[in-house]
N, C-alpha and C positions, 0 to 999 in steps of 0.2 A: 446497387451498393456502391457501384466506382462514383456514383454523381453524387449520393452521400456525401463519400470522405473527399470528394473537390471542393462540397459547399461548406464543410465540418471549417476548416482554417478562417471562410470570409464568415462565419457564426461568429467563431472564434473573438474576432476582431470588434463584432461589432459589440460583443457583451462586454470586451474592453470599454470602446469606445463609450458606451451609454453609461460605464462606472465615472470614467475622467472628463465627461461635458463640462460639468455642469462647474465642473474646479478649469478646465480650458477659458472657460468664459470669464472668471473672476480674475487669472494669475497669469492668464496666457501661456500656458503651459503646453507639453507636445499632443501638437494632434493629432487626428486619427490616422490623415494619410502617411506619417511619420511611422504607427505602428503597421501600418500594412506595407511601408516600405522594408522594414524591418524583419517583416515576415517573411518578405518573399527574401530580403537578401539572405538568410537562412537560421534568423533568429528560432529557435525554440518558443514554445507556449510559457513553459516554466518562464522563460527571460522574460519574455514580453509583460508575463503578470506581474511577475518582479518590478519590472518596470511602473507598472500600472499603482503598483505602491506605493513607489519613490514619490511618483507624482502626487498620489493622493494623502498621503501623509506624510511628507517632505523631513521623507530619511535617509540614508543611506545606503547601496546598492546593497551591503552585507547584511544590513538589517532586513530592506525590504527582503533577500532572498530565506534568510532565517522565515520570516514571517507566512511568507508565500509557502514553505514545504508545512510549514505548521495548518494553514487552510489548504493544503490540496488533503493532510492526512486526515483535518477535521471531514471536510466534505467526502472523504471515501468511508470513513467511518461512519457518515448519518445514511451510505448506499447499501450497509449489507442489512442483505438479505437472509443467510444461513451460516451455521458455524463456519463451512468451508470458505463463504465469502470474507470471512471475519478472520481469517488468516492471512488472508495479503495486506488489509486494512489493518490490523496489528501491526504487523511488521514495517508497513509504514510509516505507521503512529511512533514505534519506537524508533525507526531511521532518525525521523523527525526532532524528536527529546531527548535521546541519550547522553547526548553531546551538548545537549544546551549551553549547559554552565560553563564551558570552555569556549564553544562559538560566540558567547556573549561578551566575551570579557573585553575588545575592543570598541564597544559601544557609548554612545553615551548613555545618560541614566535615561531619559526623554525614550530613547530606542530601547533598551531594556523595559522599559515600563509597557511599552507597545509591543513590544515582543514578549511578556506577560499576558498581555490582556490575547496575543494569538493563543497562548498557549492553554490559557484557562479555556477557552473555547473546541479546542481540540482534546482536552482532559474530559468536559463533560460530554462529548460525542462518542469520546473512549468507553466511557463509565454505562453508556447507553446502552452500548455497543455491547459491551461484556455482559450488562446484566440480561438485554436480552438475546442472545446467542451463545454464548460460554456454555459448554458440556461438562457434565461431568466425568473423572477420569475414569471413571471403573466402565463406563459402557467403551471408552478410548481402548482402557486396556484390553476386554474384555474381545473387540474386534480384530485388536493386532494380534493378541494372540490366535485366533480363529485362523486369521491371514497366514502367520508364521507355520499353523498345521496345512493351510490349504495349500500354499508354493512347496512345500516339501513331497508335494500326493502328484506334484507337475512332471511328468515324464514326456508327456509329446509336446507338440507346438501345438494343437488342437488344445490339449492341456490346458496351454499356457494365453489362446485365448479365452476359451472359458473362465479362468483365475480372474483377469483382466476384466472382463464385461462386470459393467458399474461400479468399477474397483481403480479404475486408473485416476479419477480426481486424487486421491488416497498415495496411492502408490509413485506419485510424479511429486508429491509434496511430501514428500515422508519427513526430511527434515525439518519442517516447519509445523507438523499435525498441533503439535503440544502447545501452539497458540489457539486454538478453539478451547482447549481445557479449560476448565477455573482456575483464574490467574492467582489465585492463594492457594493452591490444591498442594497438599504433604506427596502425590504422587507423581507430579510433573518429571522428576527421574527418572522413575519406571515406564512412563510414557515416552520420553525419550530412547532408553536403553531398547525397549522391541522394537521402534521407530527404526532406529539403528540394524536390530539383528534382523527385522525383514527386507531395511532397504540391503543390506549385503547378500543375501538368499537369494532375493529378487532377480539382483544383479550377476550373481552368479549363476541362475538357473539361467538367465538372457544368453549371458555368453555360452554355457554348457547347448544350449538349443542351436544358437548360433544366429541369436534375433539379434541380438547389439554386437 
């Protein structure tokens, strides 16, 4: 694993490098040893793609980084796998758009238009993404509440790993569950509200035990 993530960084560089060739050769633009100088002095991946932008679409650092969080949430969006993976890749997706309309407003229209066309791509990853993974809330609700009788029945620490076993994906995200839900669901409240009244239970029976 340690020689993995030594080689993870020069991968890195190199999927850079084979995007911006082939515009190196035409514009003379920066090259590769540039970005792996870059790297090492302790650039970020996020910079460097950012970078890889600028170059390849000859925009500006704000745009290209606008653009860049819009393709890292598209691509984590086309990787889930199950509702629970579809909760961080939501929450990305929305880091990503929320704020559009105000991040954009110093742009030109050329960079707006490109930071459009990121974003329509990251829209239809979303849409993918929701329609194959999004739960329904009534099985959501139907398990918090199960959980909210089950932590209340916790008296030992043996208890409280048993509660635990296969329950901690759940239980470390609580604020966020109600992104696996149907993003149109009249029940997203309610999912939040026991989200809420288990994570404080939870937290309370931790301390009570004397685990947290």
């Amino acid at each position: 694993m340690q020689n993995i993530n030594k080689t993870l960084p020069y991968l890195f560089v190199f999927l850079v490098l084979a995007m911006t060739s082939c515009d190196e050769k035409k514009n003379g633009n920066m090259n590769g040893d540039i970005y792996l100088e870059e790297y090492e002095k302790g650039s970020t991946w996020e910079e460097l793609l950012a970078d890889s932008i600028v170059e390849k679409e000859h925009v500006g650092k704000e745009c290209a980084v606008i653009c860049n969080n819009l393709d890292i949430a598209r691509d984590r969006l086309t990787r889930v796998l199950s509702p629970d993976g579809l909760i961080s890749a939501k929450k990305m997706y929305l880091v990503a758009t929320n704020t559009l309309t105000n991040d954009m407003q110093g742009l030109t229209s050329q960079e707006k238009s490109l930071v459009q066309n990121y974003k329509a791509e990251a829209d239809k990853a979303y849409q993918k993404a929701c329609q194959e993974y999004e739960v329904p809330a009534s099985g959501v609700i139907a398990n918090l509440n199960d959980m909210i009788k089950g932590i209340d029945k916790v008296k030992t620490t043996q208890d409280m790993y048993r509660f635990e076993d296969c329950r901690l994906g759940v239980l470390r995200n609580l604020d966020n569950v109600y992104l696996c839900v149907e993003h149109n669901s009249k029940s997203i409240p309610e999912v939040k509200r026991l989200s809420q009244t288990l994570k404080s239970k939870y937290e309370s029976k931790q301390h009570e035990l004397g685990i947290k």
